[in-house]
C-alpha positions in Angstrom: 72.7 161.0 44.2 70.9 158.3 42.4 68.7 155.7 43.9 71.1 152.5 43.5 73.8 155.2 45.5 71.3 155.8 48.3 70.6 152.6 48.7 74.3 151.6 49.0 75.2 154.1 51.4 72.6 153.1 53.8 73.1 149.5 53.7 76.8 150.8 54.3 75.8 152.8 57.1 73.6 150.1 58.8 75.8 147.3 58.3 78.6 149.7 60.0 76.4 150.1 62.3 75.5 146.5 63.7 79.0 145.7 63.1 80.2 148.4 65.4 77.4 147.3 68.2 78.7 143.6 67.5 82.2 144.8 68.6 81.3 147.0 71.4 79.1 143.6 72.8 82.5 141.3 72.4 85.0 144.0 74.1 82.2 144.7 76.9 82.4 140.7 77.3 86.0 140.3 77.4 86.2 143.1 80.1 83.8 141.3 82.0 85.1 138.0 81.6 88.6 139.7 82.3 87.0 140.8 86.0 85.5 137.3 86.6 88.8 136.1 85.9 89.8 138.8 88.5 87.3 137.4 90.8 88.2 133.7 90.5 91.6 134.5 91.3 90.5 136.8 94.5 88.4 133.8 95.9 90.9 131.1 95.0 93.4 132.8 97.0 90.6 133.2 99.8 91.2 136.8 100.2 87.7 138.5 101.3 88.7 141.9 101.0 90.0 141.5 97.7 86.9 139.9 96.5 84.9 142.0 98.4 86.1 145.2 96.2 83.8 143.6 93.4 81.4 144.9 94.7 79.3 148.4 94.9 79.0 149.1 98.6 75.0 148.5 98.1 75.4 145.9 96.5 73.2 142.4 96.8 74.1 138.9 97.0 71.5 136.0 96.5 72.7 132.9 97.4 71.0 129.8 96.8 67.9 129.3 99.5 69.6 132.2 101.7 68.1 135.3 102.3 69.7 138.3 100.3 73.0 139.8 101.6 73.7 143.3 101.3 76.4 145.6 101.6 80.2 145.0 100.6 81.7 143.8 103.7 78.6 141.5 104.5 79.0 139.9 100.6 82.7 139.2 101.8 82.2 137.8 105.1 79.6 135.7 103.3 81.6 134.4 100.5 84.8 133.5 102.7 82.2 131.3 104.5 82.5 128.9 101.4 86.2 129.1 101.2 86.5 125.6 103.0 83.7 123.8 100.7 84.3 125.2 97.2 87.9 125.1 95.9 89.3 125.9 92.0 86.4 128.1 91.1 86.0 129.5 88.1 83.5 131.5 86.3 82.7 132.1 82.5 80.6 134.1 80.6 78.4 132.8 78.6 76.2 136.4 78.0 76.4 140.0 78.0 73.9 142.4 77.8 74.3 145.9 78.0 71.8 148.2 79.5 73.0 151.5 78.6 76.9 152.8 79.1 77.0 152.0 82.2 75.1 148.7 83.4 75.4 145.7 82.0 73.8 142.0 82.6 75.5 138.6 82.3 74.8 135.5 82.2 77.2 132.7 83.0 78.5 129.7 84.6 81.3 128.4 87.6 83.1 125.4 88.1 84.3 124.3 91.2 85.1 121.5 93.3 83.4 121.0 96.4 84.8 119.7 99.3 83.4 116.6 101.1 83.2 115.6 104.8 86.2 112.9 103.9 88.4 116.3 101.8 87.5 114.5 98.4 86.5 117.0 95.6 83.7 116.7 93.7 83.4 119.0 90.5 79.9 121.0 90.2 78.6 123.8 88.1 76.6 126.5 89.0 74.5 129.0 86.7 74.5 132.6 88.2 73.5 136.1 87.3 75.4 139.5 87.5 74.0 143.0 87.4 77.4 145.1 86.5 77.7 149.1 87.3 80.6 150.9 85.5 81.7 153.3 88.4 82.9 157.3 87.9 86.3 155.2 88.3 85.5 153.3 84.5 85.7 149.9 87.2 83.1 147.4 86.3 81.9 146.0 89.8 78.7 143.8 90.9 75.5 145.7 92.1 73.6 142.1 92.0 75.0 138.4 92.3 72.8 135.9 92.3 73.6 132.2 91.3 72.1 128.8 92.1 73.0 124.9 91.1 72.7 123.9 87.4 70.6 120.8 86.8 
C-alpha cells in the first residue's frame, strides 16, 4: 500500500471512529433524557415509590442548603415532601458524559412551577447534577442527585 492509501485509510478509520463515539454520546443522551422523562412523569403524578425506583439503593440526594439524603426510600420520602410546592416539573438534559460503560454524568435543567402561600404558580428553573449507574439489569438509575436554583 502506497503512502496517499495509508493515509486515507487512517483518516477513514479515525473519522469512523469519532463518528461512532459521537453516536454512542447522542443515544446515551436520549436514554437518559428518556428516563428523566420517566422521572418527571413519576413526580408529577406524586407517586414516591415510583420515583423512588430511580434510584440505586445507596444512592445520594443533595438538595439545596439540606444535608445529604441517602438511601432509596429516604430520597423518596424526601422528594414527596416537595410534591405540594413544585408542580409541572420537568427536567432536560443539557450534557452527557460518559465515564466508562457503565456510569455516566449529566448536566441539566428543570422547570417547574412553584406553589405560593395564596396556590398561585410561579415558574422557576433549577440547574442540577446526575451521577448515572447502568445496573446488571441494563437500567440506568441515579447514584448522585444534586441540584440547586439557577441565577
Amino acid at each position: 500500500m502506497n503512502m496517499t492509501k495509508t493515509a486515507a485509510v487512517l483518516v477513514a478509520l479515525i473519522v469512523s471512529t469519532v463518528a461512532a463515539n459521537a453516536v454512542a454520546e447522542q443515544s446515551l443522551q436520549a436514554i437518559i433524557q428518556e428516563r428523566e422523562n420517566q422521572w418527571s412523569a413519576a413526580y408529577n403524578a406524586n407517586d414516591p415509590e415510583r420515583l423512588g425506583a430511580f434510584y440505586e439503593s445507596d444512592a445520594i440526594l443533595i438538595p439545596p442548603g439540606s444535608q445529604p439524603v441517602l438511601g432509596r426510600a429516604l430520597i423518596a420520602e424526601t422528594l414527596s415532601g416537595l410534591f405540594a410546592v413544585l408542580k409541572n416539573v420537568t427536567l432536560t438534559v443539557e450534557e452527557v458524559r460518559p465515564l466508562g460503560d457503565n456510569f455516566a454524568v449529566e448536566i441539566g435543567r428543570s422547570n417547574f412551577e412553584a406553589v405560593g402561600e395564596d396556590g398561585s404558580l410561579t415558574p422557576g428553573t433549577d440547574n442540577y447534577q446526575v451521577v448515572w449507574h447502568k445496573g446488571d439489569d441494563g437500567v440506568w438509575r441515579y447514584v448522585t442527585d444534586m441540584f440547586n436554583p439557577r441565577g
